[in-house]
MDTraj code that builds the backbone (N, CA, C; nanometers):
import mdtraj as md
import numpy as np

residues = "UNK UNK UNK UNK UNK UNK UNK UNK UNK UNK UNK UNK UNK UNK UNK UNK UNK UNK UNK UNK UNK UNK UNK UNK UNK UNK UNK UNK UNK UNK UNK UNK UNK UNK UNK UNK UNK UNK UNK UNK UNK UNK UNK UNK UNK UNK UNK UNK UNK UNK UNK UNK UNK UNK UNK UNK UNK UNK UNK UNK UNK UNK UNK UNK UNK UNK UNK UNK UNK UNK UNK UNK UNK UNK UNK UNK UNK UNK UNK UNK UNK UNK UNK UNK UNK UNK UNK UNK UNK UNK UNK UNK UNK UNK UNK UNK UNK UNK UNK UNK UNK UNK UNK UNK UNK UNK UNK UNK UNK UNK UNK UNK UNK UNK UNK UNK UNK UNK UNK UNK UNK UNK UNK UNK UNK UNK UNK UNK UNK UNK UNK UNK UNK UNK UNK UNK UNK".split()
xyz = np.array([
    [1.8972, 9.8768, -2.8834],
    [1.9047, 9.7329, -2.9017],
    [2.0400, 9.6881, -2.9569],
    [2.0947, 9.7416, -3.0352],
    [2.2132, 9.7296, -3.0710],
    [2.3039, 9.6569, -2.9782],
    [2.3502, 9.7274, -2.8751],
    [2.4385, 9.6617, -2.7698],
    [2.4289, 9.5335, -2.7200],
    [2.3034, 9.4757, -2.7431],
    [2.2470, 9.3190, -2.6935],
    [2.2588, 9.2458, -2.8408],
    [2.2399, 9.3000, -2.9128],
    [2.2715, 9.2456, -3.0825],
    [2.3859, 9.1995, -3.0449],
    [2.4876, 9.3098, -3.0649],
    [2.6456, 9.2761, -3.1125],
    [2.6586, 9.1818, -2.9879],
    [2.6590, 9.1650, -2.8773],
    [2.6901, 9.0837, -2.7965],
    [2.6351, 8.9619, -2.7946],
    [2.5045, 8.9239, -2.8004],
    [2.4504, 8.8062, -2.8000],
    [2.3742, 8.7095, -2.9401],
    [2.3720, 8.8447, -2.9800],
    [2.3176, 8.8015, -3.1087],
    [2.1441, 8.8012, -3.1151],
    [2.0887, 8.7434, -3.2032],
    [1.9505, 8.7085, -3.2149],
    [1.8844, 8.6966, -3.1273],
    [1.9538, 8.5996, -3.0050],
    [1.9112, 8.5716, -2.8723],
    [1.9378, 8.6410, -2.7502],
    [1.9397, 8.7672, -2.7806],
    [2.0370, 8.9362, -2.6705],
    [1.8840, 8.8749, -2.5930],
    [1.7760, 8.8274, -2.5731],
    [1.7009, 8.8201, -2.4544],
    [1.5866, 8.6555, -2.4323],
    [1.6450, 8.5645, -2.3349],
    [1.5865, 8.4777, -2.3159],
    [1.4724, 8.5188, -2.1676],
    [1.3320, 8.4905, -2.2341],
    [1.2272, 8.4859, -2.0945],
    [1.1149, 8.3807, -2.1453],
    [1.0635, 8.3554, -2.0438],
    [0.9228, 8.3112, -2.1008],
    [0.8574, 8.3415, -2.2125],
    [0.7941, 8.2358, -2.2396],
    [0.7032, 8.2588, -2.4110],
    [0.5306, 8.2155, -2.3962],
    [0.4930, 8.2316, -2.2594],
    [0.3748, 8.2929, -2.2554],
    [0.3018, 8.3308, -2.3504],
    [0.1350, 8.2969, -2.3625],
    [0.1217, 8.3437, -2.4780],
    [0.0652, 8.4945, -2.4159],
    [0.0127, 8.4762, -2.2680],
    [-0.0558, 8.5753, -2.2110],
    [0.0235, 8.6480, -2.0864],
    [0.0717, 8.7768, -2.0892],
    [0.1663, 8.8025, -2.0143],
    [0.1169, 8.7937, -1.8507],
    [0.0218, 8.7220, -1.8462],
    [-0.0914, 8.7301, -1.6771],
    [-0.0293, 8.6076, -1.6423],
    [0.0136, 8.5038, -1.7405],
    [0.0237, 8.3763, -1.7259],
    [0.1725, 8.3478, -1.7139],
    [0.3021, 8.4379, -1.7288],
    [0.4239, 8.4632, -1.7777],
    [0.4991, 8.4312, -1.6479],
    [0.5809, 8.3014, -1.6719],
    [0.6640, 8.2590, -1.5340],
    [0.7541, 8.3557, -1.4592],
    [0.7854, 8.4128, -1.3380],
    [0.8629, 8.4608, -1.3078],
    [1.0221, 8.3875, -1.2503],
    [1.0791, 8.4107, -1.3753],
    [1.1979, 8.3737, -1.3815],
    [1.3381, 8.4151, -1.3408],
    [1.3917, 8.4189, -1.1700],
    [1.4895, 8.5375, -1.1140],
    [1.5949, 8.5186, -1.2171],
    [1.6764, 8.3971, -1.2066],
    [1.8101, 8.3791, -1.3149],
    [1.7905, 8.4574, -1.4623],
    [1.6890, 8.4641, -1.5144],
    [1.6776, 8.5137, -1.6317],
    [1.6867, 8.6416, -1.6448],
    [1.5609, 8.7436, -1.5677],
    [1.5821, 8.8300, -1.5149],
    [1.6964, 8.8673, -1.5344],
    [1.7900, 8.8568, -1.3860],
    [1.9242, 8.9077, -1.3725],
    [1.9886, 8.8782, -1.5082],
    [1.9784, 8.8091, -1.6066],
    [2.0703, 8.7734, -1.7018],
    [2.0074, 8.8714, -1.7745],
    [1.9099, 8.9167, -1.7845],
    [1.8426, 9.0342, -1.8658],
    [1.8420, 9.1894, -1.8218],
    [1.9868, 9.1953, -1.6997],
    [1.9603, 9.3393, -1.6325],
    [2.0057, 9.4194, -1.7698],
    [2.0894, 9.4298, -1.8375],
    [2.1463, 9.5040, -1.9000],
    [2.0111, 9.5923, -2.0051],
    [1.9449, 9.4790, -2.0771],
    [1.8194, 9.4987, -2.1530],
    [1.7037, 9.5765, -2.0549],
    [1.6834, 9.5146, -1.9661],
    [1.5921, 9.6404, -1.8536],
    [1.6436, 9.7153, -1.8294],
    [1.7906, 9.7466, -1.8097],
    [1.8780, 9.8649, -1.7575],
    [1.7984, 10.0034, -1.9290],
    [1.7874, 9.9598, -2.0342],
    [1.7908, 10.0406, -2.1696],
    [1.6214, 10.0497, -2.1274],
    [1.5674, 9.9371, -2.1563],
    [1.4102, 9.9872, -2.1415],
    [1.3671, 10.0486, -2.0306],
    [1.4419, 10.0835, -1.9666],
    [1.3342, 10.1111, -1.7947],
    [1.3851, 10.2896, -1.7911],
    [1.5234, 10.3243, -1.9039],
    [1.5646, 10.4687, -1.9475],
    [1.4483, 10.5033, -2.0548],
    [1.4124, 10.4149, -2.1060],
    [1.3199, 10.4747, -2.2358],
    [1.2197, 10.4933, -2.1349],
    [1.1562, 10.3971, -2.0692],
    [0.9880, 10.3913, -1.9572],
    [0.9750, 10.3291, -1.8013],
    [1.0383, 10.4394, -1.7105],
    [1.0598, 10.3517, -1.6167],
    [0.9473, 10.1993, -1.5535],
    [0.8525, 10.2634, -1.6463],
    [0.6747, 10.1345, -1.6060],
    [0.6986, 9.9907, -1.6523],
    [0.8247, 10.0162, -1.7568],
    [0.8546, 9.9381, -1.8969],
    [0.6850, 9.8916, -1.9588],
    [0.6425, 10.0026, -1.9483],
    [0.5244, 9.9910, -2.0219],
    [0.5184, 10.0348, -2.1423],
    [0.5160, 9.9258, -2.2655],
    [0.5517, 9.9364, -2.3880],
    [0.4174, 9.8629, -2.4272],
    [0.3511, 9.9480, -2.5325],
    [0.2570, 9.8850, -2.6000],
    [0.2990, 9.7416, -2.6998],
    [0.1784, 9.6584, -2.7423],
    [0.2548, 9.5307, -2.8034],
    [0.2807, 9.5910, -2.9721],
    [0.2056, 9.6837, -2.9941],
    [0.2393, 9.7406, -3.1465],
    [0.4112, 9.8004, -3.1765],
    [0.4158, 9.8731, -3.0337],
    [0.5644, 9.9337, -3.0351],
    [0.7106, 9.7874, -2.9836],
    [0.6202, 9.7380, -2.9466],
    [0.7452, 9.6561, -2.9504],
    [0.7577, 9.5326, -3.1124],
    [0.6292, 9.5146, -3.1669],
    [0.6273, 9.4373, -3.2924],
    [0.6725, 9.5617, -3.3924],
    [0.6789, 9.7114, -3.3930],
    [0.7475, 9.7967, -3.4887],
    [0.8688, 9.7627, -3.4198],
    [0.9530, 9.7381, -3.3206],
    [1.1159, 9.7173, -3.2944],
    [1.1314, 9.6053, -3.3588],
    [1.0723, 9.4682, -3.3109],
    [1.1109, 9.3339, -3.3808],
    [1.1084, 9.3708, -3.5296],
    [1.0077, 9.4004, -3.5867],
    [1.0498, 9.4427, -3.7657],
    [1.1242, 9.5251, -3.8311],
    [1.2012, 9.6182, -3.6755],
    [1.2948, 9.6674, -3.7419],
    [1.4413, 9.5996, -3.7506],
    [1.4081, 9.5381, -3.6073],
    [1.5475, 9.4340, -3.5967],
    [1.5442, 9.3402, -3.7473],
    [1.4282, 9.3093, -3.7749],
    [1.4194, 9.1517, -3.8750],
    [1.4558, 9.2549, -4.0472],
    [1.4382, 9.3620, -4.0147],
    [1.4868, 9.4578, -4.1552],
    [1.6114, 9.4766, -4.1923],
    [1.7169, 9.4940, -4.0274],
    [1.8177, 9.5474, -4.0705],
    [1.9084, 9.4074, -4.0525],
    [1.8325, 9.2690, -3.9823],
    [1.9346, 9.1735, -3.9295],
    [1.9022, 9.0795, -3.9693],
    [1.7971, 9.0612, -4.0299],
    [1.7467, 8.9313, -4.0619],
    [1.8287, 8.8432, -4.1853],
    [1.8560, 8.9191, -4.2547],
    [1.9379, 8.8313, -4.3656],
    [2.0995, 8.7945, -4.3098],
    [2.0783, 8.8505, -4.2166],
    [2.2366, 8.7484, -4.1703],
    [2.2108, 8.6998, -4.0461],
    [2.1322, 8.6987, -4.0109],
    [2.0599, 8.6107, -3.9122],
    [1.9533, 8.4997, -3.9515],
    [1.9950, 8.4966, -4.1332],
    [1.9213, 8.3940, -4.1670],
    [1.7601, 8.3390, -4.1537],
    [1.7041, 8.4654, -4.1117],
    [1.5444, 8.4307, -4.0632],
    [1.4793, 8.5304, -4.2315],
    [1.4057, 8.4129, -4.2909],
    [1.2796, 8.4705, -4.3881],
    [1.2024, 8.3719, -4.3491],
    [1.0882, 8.4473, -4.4162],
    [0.9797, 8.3631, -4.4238],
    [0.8852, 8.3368, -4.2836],
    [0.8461, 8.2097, -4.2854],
    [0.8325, 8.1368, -4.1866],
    [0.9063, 8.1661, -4.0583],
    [1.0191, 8.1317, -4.0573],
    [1.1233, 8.1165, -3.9174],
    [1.1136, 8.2627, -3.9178],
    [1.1153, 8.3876, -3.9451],
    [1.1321, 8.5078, -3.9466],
    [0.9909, 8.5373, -3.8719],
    [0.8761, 8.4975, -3.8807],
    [0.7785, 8.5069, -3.8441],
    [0.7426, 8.4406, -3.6569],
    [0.8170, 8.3640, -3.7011],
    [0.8531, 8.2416, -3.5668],
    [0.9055, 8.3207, -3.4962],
    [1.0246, 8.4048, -3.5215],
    [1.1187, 8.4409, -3.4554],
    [1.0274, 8.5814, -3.3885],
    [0.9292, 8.6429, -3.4873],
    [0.9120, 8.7800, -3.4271],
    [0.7889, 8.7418, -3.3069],
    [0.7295, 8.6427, -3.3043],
    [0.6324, 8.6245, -3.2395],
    [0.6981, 8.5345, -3.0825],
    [0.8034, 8.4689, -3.1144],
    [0.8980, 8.4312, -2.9840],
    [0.9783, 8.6054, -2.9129],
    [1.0159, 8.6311, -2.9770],
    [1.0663, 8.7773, -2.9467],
    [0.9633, 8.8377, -2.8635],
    [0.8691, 8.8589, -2.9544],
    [0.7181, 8.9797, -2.8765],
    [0.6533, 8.8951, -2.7695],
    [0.6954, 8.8044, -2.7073],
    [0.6486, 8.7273, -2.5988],
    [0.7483, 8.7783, -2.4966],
    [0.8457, 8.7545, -2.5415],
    [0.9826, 8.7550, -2.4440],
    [0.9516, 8.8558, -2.4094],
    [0.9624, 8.9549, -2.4759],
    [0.9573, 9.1206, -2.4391],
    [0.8160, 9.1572, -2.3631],
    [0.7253, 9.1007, -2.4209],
    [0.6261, 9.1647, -2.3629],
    [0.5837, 9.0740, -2.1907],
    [0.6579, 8.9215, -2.2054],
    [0.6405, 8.8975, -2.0529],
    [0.7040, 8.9929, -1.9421],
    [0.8873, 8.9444, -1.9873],
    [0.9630, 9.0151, -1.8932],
    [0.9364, 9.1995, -1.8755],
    [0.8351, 9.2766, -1.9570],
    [0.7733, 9.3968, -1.9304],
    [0.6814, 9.3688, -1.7989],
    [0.6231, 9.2764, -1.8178],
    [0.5256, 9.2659, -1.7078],
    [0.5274, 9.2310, -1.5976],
    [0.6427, 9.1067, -1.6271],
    [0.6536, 9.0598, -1.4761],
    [0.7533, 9.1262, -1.3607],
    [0.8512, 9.2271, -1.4234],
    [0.9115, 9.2676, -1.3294],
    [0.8412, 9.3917, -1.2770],
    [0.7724, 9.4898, -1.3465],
    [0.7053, 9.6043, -1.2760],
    [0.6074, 9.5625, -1.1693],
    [0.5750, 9.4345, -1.2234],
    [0.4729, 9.3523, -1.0998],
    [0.4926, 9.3133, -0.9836],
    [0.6383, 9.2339, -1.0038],
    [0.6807, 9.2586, -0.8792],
    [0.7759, 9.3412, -0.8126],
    [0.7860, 9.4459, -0.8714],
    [0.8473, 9.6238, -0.8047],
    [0.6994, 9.6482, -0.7365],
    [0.6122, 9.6424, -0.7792],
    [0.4780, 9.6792, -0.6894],
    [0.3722, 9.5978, -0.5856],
    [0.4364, 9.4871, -0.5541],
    [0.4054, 9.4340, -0.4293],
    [0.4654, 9.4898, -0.3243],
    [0.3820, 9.4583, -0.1958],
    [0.4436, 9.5482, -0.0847],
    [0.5620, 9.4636, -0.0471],
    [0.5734, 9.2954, -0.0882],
    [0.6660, 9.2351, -0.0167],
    [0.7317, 9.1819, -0.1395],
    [0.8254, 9.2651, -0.1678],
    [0.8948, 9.2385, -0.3024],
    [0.9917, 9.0686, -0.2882],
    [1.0182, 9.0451, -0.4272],
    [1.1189, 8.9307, -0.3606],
    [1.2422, 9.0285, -0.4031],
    [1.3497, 8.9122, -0.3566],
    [1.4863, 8.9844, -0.3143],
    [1.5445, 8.9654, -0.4612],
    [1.5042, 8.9345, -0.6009],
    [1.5655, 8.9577, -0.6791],
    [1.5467, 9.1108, -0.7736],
    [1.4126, 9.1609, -0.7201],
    [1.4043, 9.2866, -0.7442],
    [1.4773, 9.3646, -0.6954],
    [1.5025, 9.3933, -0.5410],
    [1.6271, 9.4579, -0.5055],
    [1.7619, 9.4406, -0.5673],
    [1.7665, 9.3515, -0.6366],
    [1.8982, 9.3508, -0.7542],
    [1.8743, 9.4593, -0.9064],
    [1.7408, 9.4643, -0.9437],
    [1.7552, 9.5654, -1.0297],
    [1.8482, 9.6634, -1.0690],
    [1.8828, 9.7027, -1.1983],
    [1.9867, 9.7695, -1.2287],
    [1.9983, 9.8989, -1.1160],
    [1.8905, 9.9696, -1.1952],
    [1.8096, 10.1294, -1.1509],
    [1.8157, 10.1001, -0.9661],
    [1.7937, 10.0565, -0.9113],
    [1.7959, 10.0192, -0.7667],
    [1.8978, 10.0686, -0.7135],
    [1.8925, 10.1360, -0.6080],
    [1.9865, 10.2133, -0.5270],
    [2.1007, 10.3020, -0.6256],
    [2.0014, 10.4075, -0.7068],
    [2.0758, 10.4605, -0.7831],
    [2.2290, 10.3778, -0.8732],
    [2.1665, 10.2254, -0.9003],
    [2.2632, 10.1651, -0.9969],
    [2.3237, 10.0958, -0.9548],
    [2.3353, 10.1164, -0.7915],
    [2.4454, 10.0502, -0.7484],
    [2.4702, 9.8670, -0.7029],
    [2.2905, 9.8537, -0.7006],
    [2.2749, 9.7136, -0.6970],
    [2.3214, 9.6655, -0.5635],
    [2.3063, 9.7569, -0.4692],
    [2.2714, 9.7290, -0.3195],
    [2.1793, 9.7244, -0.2630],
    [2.1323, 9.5528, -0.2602],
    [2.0135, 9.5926, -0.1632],
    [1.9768, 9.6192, -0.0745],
    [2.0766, 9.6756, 0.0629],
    [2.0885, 9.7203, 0.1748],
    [2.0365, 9.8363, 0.2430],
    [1.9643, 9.8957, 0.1554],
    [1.9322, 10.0320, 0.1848],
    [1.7727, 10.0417, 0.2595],
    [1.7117, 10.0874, 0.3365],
    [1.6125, 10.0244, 0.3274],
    [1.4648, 10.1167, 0.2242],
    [1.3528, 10.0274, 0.2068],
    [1.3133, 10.0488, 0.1021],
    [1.1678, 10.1054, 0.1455],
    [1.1555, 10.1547, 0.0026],
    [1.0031, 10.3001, 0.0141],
    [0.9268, 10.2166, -0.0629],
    [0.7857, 10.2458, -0.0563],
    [0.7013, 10.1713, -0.1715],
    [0.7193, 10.3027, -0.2320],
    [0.6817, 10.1986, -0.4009],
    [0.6842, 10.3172, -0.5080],
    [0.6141, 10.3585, -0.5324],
    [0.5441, 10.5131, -0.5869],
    [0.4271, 10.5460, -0.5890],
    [0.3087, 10.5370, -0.6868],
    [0.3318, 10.3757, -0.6746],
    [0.1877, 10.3521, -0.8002],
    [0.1913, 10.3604, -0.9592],
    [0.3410, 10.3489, -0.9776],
    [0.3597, 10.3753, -1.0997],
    [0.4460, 10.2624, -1.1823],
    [0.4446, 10.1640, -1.0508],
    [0.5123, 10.0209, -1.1671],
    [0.6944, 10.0312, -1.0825],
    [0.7281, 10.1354, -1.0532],
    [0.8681, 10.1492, -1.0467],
    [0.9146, 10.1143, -0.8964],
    [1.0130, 10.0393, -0.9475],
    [1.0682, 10.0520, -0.7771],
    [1.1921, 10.1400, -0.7162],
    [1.1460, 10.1536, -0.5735],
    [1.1814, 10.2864, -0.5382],
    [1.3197, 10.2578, -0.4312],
    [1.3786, 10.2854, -0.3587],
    [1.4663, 10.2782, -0.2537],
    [1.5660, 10.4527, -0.1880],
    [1.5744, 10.4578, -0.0972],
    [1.5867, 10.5393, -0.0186],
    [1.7174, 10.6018, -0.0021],
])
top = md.Topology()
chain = top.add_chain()
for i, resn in enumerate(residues, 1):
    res = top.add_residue(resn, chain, resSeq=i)
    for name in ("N", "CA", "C"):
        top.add_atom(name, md.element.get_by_symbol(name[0]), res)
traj = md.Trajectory(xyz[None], top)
């Protein structure tokens, strides 16, 4: 997480704030503005299947080591971890969701991981095998 810290700050990830990730807009511009952050989570789980406990132990660790100069106690600190664990836990969902339709849209073929990194979507494409991930040839 670090690398989205120092660069963006507090706000290293804007998505939907859903309260229910079934209900979570799929947002392409955002997405792509969020490859770098899926590029780190999808090395930790390519499913980006992250339980909501493991991602509320990251937000409290972020709010431990950053919060006092990021100015969040209290209240707003609370605000902040529950806007966070939305963000994270939509954009988990909605992109493995649509890596696993048979008729993907074309902003998934932009994925980092996609064509071994290279972010060509030209190649032509395999379904993935049932595991959330998308695949290409």
């Amino acid at each position: 997480m670090e690398p989205f810290i120092a660069s963006a700050g507090r706000s290293f990830l804007k998505y939907d704030e859903s309260e229910q990730v079934m209900k979570a807009a799929t947002m392409p511009g955002m997405i792509k503005a969020a490859h770098p952050y899926l590029s780190a989570m999808h090395a930790l789980d390519p499913k980006l299947s992250f339980k909501r406990t493991q991602v509320r132990s990251v937000i409290k660790m972020l709010l431990a080591k950053y919060g006092a100069s990021w100015k969040l106690s209290g209240p707003l600190a609370e605000d902040y971890a529950v806007t966070l664990e939305r963000r994270m836990c939509n954009i988990h969902h909605v992109v493995p969701s649509a890596c696993a339709k048979t008729s993907r849209p074309s902003w998934a073929n932009e994925l980092p991981w996609e064509n071994g990194g290279t972010g060509n979507p030209q190649e032509e494409e395999v379904q993935g095998q049932g595991d959330g991930t998308c695949r290409r040839r």
